[in-house]
N, C-alpha and C positions, 0 to 999 in steps of 0.2 A: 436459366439454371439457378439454382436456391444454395444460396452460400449458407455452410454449415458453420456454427459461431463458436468461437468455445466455449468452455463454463468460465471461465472468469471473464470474455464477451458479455456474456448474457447475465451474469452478476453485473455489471457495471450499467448494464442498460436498465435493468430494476432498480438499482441506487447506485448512482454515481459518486460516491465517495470510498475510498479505501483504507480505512482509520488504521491507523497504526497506535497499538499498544507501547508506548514506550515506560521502561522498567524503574527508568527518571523523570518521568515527569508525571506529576499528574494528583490528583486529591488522596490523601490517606485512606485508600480504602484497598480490601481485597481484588488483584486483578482480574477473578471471573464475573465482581459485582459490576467492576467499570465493564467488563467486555458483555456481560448480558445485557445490562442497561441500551449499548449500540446496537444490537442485536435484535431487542425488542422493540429499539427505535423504527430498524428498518434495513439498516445494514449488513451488505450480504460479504464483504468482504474483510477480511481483518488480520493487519500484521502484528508481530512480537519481534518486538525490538528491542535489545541488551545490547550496549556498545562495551562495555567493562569486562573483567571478568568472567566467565561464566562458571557456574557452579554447580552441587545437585542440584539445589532451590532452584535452579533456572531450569532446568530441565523438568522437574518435576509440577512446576511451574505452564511451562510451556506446554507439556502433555495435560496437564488439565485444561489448558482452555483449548489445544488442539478437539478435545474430547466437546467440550461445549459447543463451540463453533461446529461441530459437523451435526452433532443434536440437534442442533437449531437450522440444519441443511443451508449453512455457511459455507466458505473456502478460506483456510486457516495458510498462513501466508511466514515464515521464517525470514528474518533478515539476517545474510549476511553468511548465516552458515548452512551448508547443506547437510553436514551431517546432524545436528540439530534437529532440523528439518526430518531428516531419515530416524531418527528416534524416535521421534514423538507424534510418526505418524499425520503429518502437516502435510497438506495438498499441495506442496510446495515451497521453494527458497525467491528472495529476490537480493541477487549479488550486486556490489558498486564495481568500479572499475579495477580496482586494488584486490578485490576479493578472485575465490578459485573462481576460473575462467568457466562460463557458462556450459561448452563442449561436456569439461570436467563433469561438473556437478551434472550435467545430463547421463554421464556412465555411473554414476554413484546413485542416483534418485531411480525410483521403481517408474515404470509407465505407468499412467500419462501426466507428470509430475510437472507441477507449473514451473517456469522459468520468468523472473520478470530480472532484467537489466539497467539499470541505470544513465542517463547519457546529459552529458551539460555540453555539447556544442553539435554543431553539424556533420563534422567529421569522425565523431563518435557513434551518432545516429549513423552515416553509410557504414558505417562499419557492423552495426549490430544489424543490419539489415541483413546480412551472411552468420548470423549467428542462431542456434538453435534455441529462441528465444518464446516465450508466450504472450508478452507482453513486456511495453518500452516505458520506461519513468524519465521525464524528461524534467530538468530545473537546476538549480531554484528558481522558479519564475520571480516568486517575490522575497524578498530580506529572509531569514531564516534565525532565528535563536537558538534550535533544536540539535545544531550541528556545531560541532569545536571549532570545527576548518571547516566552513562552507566554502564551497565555488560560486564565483564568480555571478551576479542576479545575470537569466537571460530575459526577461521578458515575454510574453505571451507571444512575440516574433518569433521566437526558435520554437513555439507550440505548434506554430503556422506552417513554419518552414517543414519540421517533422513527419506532420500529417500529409505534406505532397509526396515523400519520400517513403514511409507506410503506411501498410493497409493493419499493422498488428495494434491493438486494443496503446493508447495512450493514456500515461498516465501523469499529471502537471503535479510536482511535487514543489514545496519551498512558502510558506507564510502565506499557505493557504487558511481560511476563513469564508464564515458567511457573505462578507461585505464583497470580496475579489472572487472567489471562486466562478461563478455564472459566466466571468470573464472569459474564462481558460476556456470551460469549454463548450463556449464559441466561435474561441481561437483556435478547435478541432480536438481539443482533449477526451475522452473517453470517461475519464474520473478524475478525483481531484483528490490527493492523499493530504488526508490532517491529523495532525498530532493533539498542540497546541489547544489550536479553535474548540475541537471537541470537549476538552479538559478546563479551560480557562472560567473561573469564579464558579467552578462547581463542587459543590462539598458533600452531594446525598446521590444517589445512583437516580432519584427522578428527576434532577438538576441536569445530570448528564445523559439520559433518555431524551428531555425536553429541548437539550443543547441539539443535539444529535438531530433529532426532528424536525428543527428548525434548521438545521443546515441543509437535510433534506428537501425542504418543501423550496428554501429558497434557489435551489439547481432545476428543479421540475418546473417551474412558475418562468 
């Protein structure tokens, strides 16, 4: 019998990387020049991430690149807020632990609206496994700078452990790069979410294209 995949499955199996846009970090440029630049590198997947305040600017912000990402027949990914996410028209939210509970945001979001989860230990993961979920983010595998309060590093062992326990698309989050990534997922990861690596010593939209591509090829290889 032929297992049907979702779309952020089959986004992760054409490029396994899940870049996340964050609103702090990254070279002085316009946000849809950094998000096309990934986009044209190859990547199918892409989050928007504001940890501060949120404002117009962010919304209208968000909706523009919601608008590009589906242009470029992407899956445009919200952190943190679902209603965010339900504004601007985003193929989806991905909640932390702390955030509205996943059930929640599944009565708030329109069908068939991505759901992705967060999980740092084992007993998180059993627990999202009864959760109306789309897909599991599992870490920080490695150190993380990206985060105020980061948890606790697990290591590519609780990547391992995750993958016996499900079958839903994983995602290895935490000080990911070129050099580590390959690792995860081998360690049964699905994709590998970068922030950072994508963004680091890049100052022109073909710096970060060329970053992007190179992270790329080195997951494929």
């Amino acid at each position: 019998m032929e297992i049907l995949l979702s779309s952020i499955a089959v986004a992760f199996r054409a490029a396994p990387v899940y870049a996340i846009y964050d609103t702090q970090s990254g070279p002085a440029l316009p946000a849809r020049e950094i998000v096309s630049a990934w986009l044209r590198a190859g990547i199918r997947v892409i989050q928007y991430r504001h940890k501060d305040t949120l404002r117009r600017i962010h919304f209208e912000e968000c909706q523009e690149l919601s608008e590009l990402v589906h242009r470029e027949g992407g899956i445009f990914i919200v952190d943190d807020r679902a209603d965010l996410a339900l504004f601007s028209n985003a193929d989806g939210v991905h909640l932390g632990q702390d955030d509205l509970p996943p059930d929640a945001a599944r009565k708030l979001l329109p069908t068939p609206a991505i759901i992705g989860f967060s999980t740092h230990n084992l007993l998180q993961i059993r627990e999202a496994a009864a959760m109306p979920i789309d897909y599991l983010a599992v870490g920080p595998v490695y150190a993380t700078a990206t985060k105020a309060n980061p948890d606790p590093v697990v290591g590519t062992g609780l990547v391992k452990e995750a993958r016996k326990l499900t079958d839903l698309p994983l995602v290895a989050i935490g000080g990911m790069g070129g050099a580590n990534a390959s690792s995860v997922l081998k360690a049964g990861a699905d994709a590998v979410a970068v922030i950072s690596g994508l963004v680091v010593n890049c100052r022109t939209t073909g710096e970060l294209e060329t970053q992007a591509r190179e992270i790329l090829t080195s997951l494929r290889t």
